[in-house]
C-alpha positions in Angstrom: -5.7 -4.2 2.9 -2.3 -5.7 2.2 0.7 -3.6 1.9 4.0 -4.6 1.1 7.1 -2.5 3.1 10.3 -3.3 0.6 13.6 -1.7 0.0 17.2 -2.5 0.1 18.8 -3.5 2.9 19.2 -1.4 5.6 16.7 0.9 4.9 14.9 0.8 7.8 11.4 -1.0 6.6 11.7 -3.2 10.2 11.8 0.0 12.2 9.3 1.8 9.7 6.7 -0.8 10.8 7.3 -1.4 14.4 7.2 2.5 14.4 3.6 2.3 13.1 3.2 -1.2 15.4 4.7 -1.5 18.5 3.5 -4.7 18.6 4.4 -6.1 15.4 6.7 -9.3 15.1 9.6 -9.6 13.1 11.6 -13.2 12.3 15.3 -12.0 12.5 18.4 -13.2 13.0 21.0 -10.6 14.4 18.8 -7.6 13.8 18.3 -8.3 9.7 15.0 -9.6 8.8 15.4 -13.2 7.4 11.8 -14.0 6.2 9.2 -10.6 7.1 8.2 -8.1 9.8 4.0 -8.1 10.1 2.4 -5.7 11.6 -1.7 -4.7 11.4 -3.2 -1.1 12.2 -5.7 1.5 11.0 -5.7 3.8 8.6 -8.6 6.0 7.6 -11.0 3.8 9.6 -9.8 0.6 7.5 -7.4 -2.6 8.4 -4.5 -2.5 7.2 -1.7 -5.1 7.4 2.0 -4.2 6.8 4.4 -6.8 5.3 7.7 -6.3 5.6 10.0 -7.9 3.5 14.1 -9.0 3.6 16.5 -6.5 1.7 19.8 -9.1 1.4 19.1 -10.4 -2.3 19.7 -14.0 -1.1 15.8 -13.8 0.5 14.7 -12.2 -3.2 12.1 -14.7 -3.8 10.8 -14.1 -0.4 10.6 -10.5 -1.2 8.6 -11.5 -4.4 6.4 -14.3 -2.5 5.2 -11.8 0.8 4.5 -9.3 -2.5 1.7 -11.7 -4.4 -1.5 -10.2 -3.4 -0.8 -6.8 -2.5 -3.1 -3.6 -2.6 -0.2 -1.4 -2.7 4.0 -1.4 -1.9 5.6 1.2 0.3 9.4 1.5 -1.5 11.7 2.4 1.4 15.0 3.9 0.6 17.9 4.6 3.0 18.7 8.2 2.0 22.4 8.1 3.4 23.3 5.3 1.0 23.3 5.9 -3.0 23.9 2.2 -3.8 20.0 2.2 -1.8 18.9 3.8 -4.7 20.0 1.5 -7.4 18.9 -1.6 -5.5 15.7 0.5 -5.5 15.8 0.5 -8.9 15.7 -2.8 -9.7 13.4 -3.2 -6.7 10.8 -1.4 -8.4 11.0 -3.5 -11.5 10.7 -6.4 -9.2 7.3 -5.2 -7.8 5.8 -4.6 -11.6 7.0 -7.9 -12.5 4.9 -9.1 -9.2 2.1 -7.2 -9.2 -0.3 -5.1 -12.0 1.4 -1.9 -13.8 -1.8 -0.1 -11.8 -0.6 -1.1 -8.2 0.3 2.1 -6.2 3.8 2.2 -5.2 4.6 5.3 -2.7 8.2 5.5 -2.2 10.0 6.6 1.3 13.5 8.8 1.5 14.4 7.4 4.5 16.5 8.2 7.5 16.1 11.8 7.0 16.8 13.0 10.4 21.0 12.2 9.9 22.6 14.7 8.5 24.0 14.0 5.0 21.0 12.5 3.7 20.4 12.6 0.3 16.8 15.0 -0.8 13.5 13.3 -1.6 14.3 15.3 -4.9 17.9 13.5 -5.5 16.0 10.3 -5.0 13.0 11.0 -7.3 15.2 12.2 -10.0 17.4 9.2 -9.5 14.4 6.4 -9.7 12.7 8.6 -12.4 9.2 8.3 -10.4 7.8 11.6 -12.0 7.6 9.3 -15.0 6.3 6.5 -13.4 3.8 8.6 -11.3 5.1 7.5 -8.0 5.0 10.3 -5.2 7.7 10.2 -2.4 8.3 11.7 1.3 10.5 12.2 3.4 10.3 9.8 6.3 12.2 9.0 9.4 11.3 5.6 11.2 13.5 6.8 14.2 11.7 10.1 14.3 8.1 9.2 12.5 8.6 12.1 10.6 6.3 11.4 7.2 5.9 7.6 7.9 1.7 8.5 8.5 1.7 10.9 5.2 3.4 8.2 3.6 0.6 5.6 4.8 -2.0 7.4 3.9 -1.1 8.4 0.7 -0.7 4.2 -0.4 -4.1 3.8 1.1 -5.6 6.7 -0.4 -4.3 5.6 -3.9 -5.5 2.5 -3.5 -9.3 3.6 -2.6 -8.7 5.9 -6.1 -8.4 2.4 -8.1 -11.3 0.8 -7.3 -12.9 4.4 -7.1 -14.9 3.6 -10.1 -16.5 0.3 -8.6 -17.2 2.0 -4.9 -19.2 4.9 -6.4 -21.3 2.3 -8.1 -21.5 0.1 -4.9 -22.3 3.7 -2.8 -25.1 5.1 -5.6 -26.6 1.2 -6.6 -26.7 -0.3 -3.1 -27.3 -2.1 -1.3 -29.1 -4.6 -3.0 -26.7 -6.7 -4.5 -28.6 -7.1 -8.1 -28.7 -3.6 -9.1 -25.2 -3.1 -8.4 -24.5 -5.8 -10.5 -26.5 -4.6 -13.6 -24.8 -1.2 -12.4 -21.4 -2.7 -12.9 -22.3 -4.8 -16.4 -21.2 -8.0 -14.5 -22.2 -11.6 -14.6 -23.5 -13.4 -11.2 -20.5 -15.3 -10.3 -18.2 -12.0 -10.9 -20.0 -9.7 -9.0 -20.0 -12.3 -6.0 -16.3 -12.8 -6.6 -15.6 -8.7 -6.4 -18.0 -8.1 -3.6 -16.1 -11.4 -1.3 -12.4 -10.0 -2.6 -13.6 -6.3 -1.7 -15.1 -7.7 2.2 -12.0 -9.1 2.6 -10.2 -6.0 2.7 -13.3 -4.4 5.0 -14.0 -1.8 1.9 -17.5 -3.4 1.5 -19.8 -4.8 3.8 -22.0 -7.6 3.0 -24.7 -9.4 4.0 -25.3 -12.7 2.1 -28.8 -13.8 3.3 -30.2 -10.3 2.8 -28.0 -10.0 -0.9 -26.8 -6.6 -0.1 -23.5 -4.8 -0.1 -23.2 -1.4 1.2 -20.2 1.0 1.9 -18.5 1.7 5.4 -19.7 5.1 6.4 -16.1 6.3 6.5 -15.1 5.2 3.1 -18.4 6.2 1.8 -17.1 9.7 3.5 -13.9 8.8 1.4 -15.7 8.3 -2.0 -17.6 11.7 -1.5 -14.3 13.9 -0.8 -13.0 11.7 -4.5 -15.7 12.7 -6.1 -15.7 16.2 -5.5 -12.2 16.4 -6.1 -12.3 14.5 -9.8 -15.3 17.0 -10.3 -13.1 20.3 -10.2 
């Protein structure tokens, strides 16, 4: 999966992902991320690689270029800093200009742990995300303090889009064909979805054999979903 880290500058997003990757790499000049921070770890048994991009508005259409393609944006706002939030505003209309209305956005009050800090509830009122459907935590990336909630939550959302196609993958697999006719989609399509899903490790293939199967932990995943839509 492909997750974008954005926010306005001097929010923290570079710390936010070398706290989740020590070993991440960040192109920098002074400190201030001039092009993106990339980082890759795990998260509910999946791959997941963190782009983080500039906050100085000058680097704005490198913010939108390291956005094309992404499963899902983590919106990190420096708590301490009001004008944070109204970059953050136009921030998020940034990423719906980007990416599909349906991408899951999960926003961060950062920088929790100094005193002063404005609540996750100040913020959410401010950006209006109970209207968007956008949850928020607070997060330190000094501390770590909500930086894995946040992470799993955008990962979590993500599996809940294509929920509908990986219960049809998980009950009509694995041969390829029957998940197809399961699906209503033509050859080409389905072969298109199945390579775009394998990609991001939420469906394993075999080409020679023409089946597709789920990971046993996202089929886990998928079970816990269901049971949870069934209530």
């Amino acid at each position: 999966m492909k997750i974008a880290v954005v926010g306005p500058y001097n929010s923290g997003k570079s710390t936010f992902i070398h706290k989740i990757c020590p070993d991440a790499f960040s192109i920098d000049k002074s400190g201030t991320t001039v092009a993106l921070d990339h980082g890759k770890t795990t998260v509910l048994g999946l791959p997941v690689f963190l782009f983080g991009t500039p906050g100085l508005e000058r680097f704005e259409i490198v913010r939108r270029l390291l956005m094309v393609g992404s499963d899902g944006i983590l919106l990190v706002i420096d708590s301490i800093n009001p004008a944070s939030i109204e970059e953050g505003k136009e921030i998020l209309e940034t990423i719906y200009e980007v990416l599909p209305k349906e991408t899951p956005v999960v926003v961060c009050a950062n920088k929790q742990d100094i005193e002063g800090a404005l609540s996750p509830e100040k913020i959410e009122t401010s950006l209006n995300l109970t209207k968007l459907n956008i949850p928020i935590y607070p997060t330190s990336a000094v501390t770590g303090e909500g930086i894995d909630k946040a992470l799993k939550t955008v990962v979590l959302l993500i599996i809940n889009r294509y929920y509908h196609i990986l219960k049809i993958i998980k009950n009509y697999g694995p041969d390829i064909e029957d998940i197809r006719t399961a699906l209503k989609k033509g050859s080409i399509e389905i072969l298109r979805l199945l390579q775009w899903l394998e990609w991001r490790k939420m469906v394993q293939v075999d080409w020679e054999k023409s089946t597709a199967y789920l990971p046993p932990r996202l089929r886990d995943i998928i079970d816990i979903l269901e049971i949870s839509r069934n209530k």
